[in-house]
C-alpha positions in Angstrom: 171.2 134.6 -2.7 167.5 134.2 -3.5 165.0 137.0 -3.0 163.2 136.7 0.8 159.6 136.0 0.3 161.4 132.8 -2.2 162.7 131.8 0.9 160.5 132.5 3.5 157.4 130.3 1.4 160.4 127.3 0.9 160.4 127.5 4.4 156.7 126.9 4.9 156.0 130.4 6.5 153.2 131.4 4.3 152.1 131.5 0.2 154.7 133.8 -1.3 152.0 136.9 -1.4 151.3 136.4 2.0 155.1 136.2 2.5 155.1 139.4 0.6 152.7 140.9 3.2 154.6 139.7 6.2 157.9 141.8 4.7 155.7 144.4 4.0 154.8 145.0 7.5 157.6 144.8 9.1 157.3 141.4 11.1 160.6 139.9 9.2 163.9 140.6 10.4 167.3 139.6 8.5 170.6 139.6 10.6 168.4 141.1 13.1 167.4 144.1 10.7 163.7 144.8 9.7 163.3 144.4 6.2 159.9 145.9 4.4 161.6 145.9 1.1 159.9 143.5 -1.4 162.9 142.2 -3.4 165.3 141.4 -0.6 167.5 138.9 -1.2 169.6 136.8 1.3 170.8 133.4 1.9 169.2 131.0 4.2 172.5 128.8 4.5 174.2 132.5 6.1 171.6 134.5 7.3 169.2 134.6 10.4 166.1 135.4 9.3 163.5 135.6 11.5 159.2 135.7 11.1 157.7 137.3 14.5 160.9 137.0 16.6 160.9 133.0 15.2 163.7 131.8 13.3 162.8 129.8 10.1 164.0 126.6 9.4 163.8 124.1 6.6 160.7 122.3 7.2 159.2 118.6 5.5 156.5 119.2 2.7 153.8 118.6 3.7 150.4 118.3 0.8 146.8 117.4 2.5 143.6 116.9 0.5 140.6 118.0 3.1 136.9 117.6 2.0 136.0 120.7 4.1 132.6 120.7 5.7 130.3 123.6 5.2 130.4 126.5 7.6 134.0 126.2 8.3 136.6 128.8 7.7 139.5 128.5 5.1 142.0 130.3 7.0 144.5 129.8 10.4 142.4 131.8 12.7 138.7 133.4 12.7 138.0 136.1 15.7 134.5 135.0 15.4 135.6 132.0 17.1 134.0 129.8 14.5 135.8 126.6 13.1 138.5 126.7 11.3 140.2 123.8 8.0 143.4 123.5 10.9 140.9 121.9 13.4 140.0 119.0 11.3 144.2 118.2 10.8 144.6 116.0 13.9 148.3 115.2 14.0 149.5 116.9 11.7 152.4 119.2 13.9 153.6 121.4 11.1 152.1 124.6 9.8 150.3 124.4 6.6 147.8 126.7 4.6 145.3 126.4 2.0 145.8 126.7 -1.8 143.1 129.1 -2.6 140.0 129.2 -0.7 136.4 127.8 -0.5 133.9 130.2 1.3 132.4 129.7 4.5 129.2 128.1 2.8 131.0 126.0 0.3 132.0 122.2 1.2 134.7 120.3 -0.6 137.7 119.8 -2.3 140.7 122.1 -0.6 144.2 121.8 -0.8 146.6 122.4 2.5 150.3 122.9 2.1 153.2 124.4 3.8 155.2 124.8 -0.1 155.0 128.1 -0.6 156.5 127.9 -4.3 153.5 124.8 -5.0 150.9 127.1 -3.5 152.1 130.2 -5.4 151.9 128.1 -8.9 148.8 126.6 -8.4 146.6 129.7 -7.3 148.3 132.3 -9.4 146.6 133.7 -12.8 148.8 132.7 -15.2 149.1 129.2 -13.9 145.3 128.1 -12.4 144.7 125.0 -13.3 140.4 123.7 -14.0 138.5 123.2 -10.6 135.4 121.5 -11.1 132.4 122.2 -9.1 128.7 120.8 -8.4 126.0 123.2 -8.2 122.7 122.8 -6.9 120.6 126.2 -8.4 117.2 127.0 -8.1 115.8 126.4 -11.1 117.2 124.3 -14.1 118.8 127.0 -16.7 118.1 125.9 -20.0 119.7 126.8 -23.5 120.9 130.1 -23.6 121.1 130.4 -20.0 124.1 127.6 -20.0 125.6 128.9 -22.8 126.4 132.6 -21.5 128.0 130.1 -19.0 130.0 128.0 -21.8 130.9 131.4 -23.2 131.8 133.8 -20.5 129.2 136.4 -18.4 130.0 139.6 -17.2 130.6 140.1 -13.6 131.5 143.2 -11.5 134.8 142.4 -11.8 135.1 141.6 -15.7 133.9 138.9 -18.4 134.5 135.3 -17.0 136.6 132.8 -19.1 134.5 130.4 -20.3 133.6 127.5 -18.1 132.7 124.0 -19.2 128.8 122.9 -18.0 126.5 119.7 -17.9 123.7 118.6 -15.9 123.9 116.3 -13.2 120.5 115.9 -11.8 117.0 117.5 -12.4 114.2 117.8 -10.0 111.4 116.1 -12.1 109.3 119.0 -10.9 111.5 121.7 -11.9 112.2 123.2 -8.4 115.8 122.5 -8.7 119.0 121.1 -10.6 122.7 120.5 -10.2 125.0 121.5 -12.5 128.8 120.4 -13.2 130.7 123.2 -13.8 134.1 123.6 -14.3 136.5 127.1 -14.2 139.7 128.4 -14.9 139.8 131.2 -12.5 139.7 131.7 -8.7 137.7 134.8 -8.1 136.1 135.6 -4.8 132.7 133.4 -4.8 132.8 133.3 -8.8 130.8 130.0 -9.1 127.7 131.8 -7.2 128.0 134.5 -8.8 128.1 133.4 -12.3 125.3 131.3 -11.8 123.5 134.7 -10.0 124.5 136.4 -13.3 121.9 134.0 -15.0 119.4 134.3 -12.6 119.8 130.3 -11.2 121.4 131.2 -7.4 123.3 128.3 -5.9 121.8 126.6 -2.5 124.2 124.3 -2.6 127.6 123.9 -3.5 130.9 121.5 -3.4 134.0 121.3 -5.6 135.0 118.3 -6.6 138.3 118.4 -8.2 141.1 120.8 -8.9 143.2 119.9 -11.7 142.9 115.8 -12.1 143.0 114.9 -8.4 139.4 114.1 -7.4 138.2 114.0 -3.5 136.9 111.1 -4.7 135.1 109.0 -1.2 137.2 111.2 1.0 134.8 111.4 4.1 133.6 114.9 4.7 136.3 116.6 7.5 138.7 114.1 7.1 142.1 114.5 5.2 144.9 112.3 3.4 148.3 113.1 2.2 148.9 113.5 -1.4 151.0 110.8 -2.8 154.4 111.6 -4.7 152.8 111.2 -8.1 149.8 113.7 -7.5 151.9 116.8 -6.5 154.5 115.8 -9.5 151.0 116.2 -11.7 149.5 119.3 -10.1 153.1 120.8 -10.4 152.8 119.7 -14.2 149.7 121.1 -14.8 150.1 124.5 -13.0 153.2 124.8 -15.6 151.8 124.0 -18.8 147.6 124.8 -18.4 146.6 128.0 -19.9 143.2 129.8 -18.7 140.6 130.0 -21.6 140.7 133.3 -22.8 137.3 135.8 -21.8 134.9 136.2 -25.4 134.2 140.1 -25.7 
């Protein structure tokens, strides 16, 4: 017997917490009961369990590395009509998700799945693991400015962990720079908003890597599968990597 939303992310339904919110609101049924208790546990090899009327099955993992294009959505559907990461997957059949997100403005490095438990390790607190962004500000912060960066700035939301930084390029004149910067954390348009915080706003920005798996020459809005060897390390990683710790 394992607990529902376990089985319902092994499955490739959803994350676990969006699993979570799926029992929540009443759209899973076991044995043809509505369950909306979080806890839940049943066995797949037994039960009928159902999503939406659909019965889940034991699906093949799946693990995509997109280099999302700007202006694209990170999520299964947008009522705004505008694109969405699942467009760009030409045949791939199976449902997958992203790990995390990258806003609407932000290009890059995103991870698609349909493992819940791989998702649910590698995007909760306790096991994030370094994503490494390029940032083009306004501006070039100097001195003090990178080190409230290196150290931790205070946000609406609470002190940031410290974040590792280094110049990449410099507009001769000044106008401009990009910066390499590297976090721990995965908080709602963090990387603009630390570099708000020090008064250097992003025009332009792209992750680059999220753990030690690089996009690399990946073409922008095209994806590869992971091999064997880089979900083993992400697995390892989102195990044994602990967040630096916020400086008061």
């Amino acid at each position: 017997m394992e607990r529902l939303q376990k089985i319902l992310a092994a499955a490739g339904v959803a994350s676990r917490r969006k699993c979570e919110e799926l029992i929540l609101s009443g759209k899973v049924q076991v044995n043809g009961e509505t369950v909306t208790t979080l806890g839940t546990k049943a066995d797949p090899a037994v039960d009928v369990i159902t999503v939406e009327g659909k019965s889940i099955g034991k699906e093949k993992k799946l693990y995509l590395v997109f280099n999302k294009p700007k202006g694209v959505i990170t999520s299964a559907s947008d009522p705004q009509g505008r694109k969405i990461v699942t467009d760009y997957l030409k045949g791939i059949t199976e449902r997958v998700y992203p790990v995390g997100r990258l806003d609407y403005d932000t290009e890059g490095l995103l991870l698609l799945t349909n493992d819940g438990e791989f998702a649910h390790l590698l995007t909760h607190p306790k096991h994030h693991v370094p994503k490494t962004y390029h940032a083009t500000v306004k501006g070039v912060p100097h001195g003090s400015a990178l080190d409230k960066l290196k150290q931790g700035v205070m946000l609406e939301d609470g002190m940031t962990a410290p974040a590792e930084v280094e110049y990449q390029d410099i507009d001769p004149e000044g106008k401009f720079s990009t910066i390499s910067i590297t976090i721990h954390e995965g908080r709602n348009r963090q990387v603009r908003r630390m570099f708000d915080a020090i008064s250097h706003p992003v025009t332009k920005l792209k992750r680059i890597s999220f753990g030690d798996l690089y996009l690399g020459n990946l073409k922008r809005g095209l994806y590869r599968h992971l091999t064997k060897e880089e979900v083993e390390s992400l697995y390892k990683q989102a195990r044994t990597t602990t967040p630096p710790t916020p400086k008061r």
